[in-house]
C-alpha positions in Angstrom: 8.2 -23.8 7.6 9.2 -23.5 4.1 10.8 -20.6 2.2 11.0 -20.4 -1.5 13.5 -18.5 -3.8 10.5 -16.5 -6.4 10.7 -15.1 -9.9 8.2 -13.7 -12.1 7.4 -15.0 -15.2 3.9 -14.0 -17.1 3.7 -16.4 -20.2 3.8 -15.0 -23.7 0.7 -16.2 -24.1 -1.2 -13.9 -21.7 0.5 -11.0 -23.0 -0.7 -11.8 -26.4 -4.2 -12.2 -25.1 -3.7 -8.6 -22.6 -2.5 -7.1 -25.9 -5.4 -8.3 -28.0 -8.2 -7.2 -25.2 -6.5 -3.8 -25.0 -6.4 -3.5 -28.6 -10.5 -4.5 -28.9 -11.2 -2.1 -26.1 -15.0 -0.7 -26.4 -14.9 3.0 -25.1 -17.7 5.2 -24.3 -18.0 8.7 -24.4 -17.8 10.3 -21.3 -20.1 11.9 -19.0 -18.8 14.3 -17.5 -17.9 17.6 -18.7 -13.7 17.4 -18.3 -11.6 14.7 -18.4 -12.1 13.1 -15.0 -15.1 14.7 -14.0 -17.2 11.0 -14.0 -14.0 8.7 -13.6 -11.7 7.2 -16.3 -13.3 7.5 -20.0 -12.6 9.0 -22.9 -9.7 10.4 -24.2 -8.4 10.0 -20.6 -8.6 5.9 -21.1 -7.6 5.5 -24.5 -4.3 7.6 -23.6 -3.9 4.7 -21.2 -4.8 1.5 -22.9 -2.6 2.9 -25.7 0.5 3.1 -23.0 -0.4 0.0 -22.4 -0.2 -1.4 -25.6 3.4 0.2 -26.1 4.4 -1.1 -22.6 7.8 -3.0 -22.1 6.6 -5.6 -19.9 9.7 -8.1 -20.1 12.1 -5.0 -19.4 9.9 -4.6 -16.1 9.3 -8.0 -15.3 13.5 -8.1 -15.1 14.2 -5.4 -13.3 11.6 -6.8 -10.6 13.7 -10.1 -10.7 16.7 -8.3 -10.5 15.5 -8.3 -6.5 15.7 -10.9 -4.2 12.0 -12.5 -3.9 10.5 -15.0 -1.7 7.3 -17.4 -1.2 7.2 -18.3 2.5 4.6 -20.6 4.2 2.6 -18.3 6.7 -0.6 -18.9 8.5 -1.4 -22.1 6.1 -1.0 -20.0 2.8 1.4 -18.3 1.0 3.2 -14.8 1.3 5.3 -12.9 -1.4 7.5 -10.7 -0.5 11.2 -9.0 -1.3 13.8 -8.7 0.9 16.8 -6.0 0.6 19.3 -6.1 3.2 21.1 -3.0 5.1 24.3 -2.2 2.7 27.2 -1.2 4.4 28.7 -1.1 7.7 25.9 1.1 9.3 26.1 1.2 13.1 22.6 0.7 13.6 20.7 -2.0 11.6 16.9 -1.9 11.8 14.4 -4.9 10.0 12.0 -2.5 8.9 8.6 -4.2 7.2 7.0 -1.8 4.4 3.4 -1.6 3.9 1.2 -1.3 0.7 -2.7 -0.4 0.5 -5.1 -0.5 -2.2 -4.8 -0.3 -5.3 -1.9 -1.1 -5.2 0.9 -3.7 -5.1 4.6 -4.0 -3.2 6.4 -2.5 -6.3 5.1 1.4 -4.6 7.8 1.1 -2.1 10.6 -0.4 -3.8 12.0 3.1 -4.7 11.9 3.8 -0.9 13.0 0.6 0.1 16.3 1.4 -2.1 17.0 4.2 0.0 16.8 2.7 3.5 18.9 -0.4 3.0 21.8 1.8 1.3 21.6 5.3 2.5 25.6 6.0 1.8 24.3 5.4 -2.0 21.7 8.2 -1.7 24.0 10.8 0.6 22.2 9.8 3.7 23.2 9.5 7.4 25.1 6.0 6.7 24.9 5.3 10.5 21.5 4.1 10.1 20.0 1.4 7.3 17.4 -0.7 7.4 16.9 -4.8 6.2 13.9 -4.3 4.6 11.4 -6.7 3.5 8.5 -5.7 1.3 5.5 -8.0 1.6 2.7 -8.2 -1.3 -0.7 -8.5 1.1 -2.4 -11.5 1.1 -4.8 -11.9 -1.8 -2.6 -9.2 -4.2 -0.6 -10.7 -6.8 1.7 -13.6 -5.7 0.2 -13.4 -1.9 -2.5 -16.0 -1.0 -5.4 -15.2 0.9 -6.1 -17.0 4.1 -9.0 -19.7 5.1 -11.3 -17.0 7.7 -11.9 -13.2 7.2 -9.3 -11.1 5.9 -9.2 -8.4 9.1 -6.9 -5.8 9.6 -5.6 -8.3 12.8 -5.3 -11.1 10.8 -2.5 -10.1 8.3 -0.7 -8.2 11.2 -0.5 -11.8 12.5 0.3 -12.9 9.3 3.1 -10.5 9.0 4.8 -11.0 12.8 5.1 -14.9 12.0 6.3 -13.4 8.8 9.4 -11.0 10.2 10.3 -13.4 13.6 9.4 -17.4 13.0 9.9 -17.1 9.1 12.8 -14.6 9.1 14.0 -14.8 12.8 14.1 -11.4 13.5 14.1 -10.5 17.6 12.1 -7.1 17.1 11.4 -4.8 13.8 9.7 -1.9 12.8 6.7 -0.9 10.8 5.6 1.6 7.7 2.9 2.2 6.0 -0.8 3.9 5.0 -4.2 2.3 4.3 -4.5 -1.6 5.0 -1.3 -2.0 5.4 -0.9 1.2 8.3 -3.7 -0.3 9.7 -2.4 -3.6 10.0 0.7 -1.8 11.4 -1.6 -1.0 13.8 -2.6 -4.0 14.8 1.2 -5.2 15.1 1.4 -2.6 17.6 -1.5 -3.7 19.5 -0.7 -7.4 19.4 2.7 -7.7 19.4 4.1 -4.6 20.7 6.6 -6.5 22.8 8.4 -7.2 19.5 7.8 -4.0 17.4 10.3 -1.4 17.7 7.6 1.4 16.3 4.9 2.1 14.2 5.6 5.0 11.5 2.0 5.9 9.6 1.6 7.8 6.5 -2.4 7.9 7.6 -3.3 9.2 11.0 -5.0 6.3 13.8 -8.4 6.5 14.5 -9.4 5.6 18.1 -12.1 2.8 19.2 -14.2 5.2 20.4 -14.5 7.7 17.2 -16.8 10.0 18.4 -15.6 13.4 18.8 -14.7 15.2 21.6 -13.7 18.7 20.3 -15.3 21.1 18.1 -12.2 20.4 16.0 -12.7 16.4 15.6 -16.2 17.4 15.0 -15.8 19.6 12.0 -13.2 17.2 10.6 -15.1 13.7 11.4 -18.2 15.8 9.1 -15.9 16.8 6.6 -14.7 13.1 6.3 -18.6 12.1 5.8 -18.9 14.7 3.4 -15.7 13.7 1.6 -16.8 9.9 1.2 -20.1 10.7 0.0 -18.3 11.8 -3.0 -15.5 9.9 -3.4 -16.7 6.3 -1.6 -18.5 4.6 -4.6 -15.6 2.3 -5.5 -15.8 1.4 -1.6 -19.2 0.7 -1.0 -19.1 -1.5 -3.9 -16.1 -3.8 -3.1 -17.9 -4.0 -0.1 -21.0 -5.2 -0.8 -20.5 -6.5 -3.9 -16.7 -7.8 -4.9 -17.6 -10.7 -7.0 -20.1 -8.8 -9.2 -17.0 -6.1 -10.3 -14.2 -8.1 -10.0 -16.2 -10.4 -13.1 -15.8 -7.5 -15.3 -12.7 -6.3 -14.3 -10.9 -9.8 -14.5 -12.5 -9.8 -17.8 -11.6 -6.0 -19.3 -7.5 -4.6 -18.8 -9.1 -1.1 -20.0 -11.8 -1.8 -16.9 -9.1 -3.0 -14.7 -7.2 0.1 -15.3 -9.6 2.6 -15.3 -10.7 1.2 -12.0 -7.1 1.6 -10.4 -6.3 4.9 -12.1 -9.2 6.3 -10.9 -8.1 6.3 -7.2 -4.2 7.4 -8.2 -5.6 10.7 -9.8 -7.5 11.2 -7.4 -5.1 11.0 -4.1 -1.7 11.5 -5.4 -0.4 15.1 -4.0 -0.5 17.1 -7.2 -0.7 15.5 -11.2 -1.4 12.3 -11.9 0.9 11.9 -14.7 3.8 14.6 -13.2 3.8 12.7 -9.8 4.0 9.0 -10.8 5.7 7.8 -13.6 3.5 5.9 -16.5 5.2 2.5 -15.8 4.7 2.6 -11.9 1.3 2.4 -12.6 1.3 0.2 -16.1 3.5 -2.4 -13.9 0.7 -2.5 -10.9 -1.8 -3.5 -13.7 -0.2 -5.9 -15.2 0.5 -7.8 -12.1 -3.2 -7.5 -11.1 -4.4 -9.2 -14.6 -1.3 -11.6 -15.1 -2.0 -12.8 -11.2 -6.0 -12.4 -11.7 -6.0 -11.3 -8.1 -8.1 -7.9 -8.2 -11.1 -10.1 -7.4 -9.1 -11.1 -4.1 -7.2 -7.8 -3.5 -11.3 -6.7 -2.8 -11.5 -9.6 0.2 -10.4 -7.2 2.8 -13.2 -4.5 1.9 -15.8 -7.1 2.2 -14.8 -8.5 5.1 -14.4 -5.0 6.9 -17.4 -5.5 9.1 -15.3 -8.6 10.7 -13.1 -5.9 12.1 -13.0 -5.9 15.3 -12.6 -2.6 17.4 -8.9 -1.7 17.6 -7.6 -1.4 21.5 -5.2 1.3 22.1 -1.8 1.4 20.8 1.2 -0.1 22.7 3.7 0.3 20.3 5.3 3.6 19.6 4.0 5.8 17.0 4.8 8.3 14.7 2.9 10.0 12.1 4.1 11.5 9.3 0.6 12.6 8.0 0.1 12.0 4.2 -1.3 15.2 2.1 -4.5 13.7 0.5 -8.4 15.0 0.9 -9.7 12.5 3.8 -6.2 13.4 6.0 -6.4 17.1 5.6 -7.4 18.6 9.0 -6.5 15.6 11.5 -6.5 16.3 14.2 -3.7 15.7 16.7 -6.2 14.6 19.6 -7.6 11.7 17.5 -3.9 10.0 17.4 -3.3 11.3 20.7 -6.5 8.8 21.8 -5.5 5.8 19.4 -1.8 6.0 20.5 -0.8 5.3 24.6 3.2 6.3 23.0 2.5 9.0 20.0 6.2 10.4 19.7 5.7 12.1 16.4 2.8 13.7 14.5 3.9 15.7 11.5 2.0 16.9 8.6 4.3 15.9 5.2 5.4 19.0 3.3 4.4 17.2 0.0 2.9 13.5 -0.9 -0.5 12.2 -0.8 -1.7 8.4 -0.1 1.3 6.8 -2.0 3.8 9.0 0.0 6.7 7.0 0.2 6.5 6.3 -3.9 5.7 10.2 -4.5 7.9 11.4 -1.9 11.0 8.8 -1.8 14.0 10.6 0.0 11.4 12.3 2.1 9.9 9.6 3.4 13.6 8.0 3.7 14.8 10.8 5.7 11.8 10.9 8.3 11.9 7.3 8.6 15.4 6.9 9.6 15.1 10.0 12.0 12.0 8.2 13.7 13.2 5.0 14.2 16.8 6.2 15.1 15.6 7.3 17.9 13.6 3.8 19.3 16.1 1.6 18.0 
């Protein structure tokens, strides 16, 4: 099984062509009333596409290389991902895999990932530090996707041959929200024999969803009543991937209204106060220099193939992310996914990209959970 040394390199020649696209960007007036009211148009788009334009790609693109990447043979196809080992003499060493969602890439949790493996250098508890290796998911940017359905199950398998045949890793731990928590899931389902814990920034659902209280009722309705709202972009990639991705692999200003779109809308406060501009100018670029948005969408159409999730083995904890379709969850639903819930905490601050909002908070209930399984 083969493992690659991997840096990035996007040819001068794309970046011309991004910057030329950008620059002949068609905008439309918007519909809506206030900036966001319909999605990303308007004055609200050209402020990005003329970030964009002033982005410092290269300057990016190095301090990305300045981390130790990988291509690995998994599964019959290729995986990305960085790996930053435990610095220090800490007494307790955990692998510790982080896990990215949609839209979004493995650059959200390098920020975290800095303050796990050396926690002396951010005034941590230096007993405890973590090697951690950031995957991209198959089918975003350098990750391939895999012959078969792209299920929940299947990159959890992906991602155990990843941390114990490619990496030789006894046992390690998982983090994460959206597709990648709910792979995490299915590493703890699977292959809870080798995972220390589970830690999820978005609550587990049980099999059987149906509610049992009055409170799981209320919530599961205001979920229903959330996604009719906010479930367009979903229902979409769903049903029709190839139809969108054509026009965003085709438009950066469509490609990044598409992405920014969900960001303001689940980050924990202000876009633009809560993420820095070249967080999210970085993710773009690697979507359109990789052309992978079209694939990132795989996993939404093949949700059907999903099959129902069995019951937690693993250990889990929760540490519940502050974003519309999490407020209210109740503890019974985890308590029905999980056989082992040991933690279920609501985050003070940070919506669905906690651990890039919320860094050293994330950090700190990280190491306390898995501290105390290791």
């Amino acid at each position: 099984m083969s493992i690659d040394d991997f840096r990035i390199h996007v040819s001068d020649d794309l970046l011309d062509d991004l910057r030329s696209r950008l620059a002949a960007t068609r905008f439309v007036e918007p519909l809506g009333s206030a900036p966001w009211d319909a999605g990303v148009g308007g004055s609200v788009l050209r402020d990005l596409v003329d970030s964009w334009l002033a982005f410092d790609w290269r300057a990016q693109e190095a301090h990305l290389n300045s981390y130790d990447q990988y291509l690995a043979d998994v599964g019959g196809h290729r995986i990305h991902f960085v790996r930053i080992p435990a610095a220090g003499s800490a007494e307790t060493r955990i692998p510790l895999l982080l896990l990215h969602g949609w839209p979004s890439a493995y650059t959200e949790y390098l920020p975290l990932a800095e303050f796990l493996a050396n926690p002396a250098g951010s005034g941590s508890d230096s007993s405890v530090a973590f090697d951690v290796i950031v995957p991209s998911l198959p089918g975003f940017v350098f990750s391939e996707l895999p012959d078969g359905p792209l299920t929940r199950q299947a990159i959890a398998d992906d991602l155990h041959e990843l941390m114990t045949t490619v990496l030789g890793y006894d046992r390690y731990a998982a983090f994460g929200g959206d597709i990648g928590g709910g792979a995490a899931t299915w590493l703890g389902v699977d292959h809870a024999d080798r995972v220390i814990g589970v830690q999820l920034i978005h609550a587990p659902f049980p099999a059987d969803d149906k509610p049992h209280t009055d409170e799981e009722r209320a919530y599961l309705e205001a979920v229903d009543a959330y996604d009719a709202a906010d479930g367009g972009y979903s229902e979409i990639m769903a049903t029709r991937p190839d139809t969108i991705a054509a026009a965003l692999a085709d438009s950066p200003a469509g490609l990044l209204a598409w992405i920014a779109d969900k960001w303001h809308d689940w980050v924990d406060g202000d876009l633009d106060r809560v993420i820095p501009r070249d967080v999210l100018l970085t993710i773009a670029t690697l979507y359109w220099a990789t052309g992978s948005i079209g694939t990132s969408f795989r996993q939404y159409f093949d949700y059907d193939a999903n099959p129902p999730r069995p019951t937690i083995a693993a250990p889990v904890g929760v540490l519940l992310s502050r974003e519309p379709v999490m407020e209210g969850f109740p503890r019974s639903l985890a308590e029905r996914a999980a056989a082992d819930l040991r933690a279920f905490e609501r985050a003070p601050v940070g919506g669905h990209f906690l651990g890039l909002e919320q860094p050293r908070l994330a950090a700190d209930r990280i190491r306390e959970f898995f501290a105390g399984l290791a």
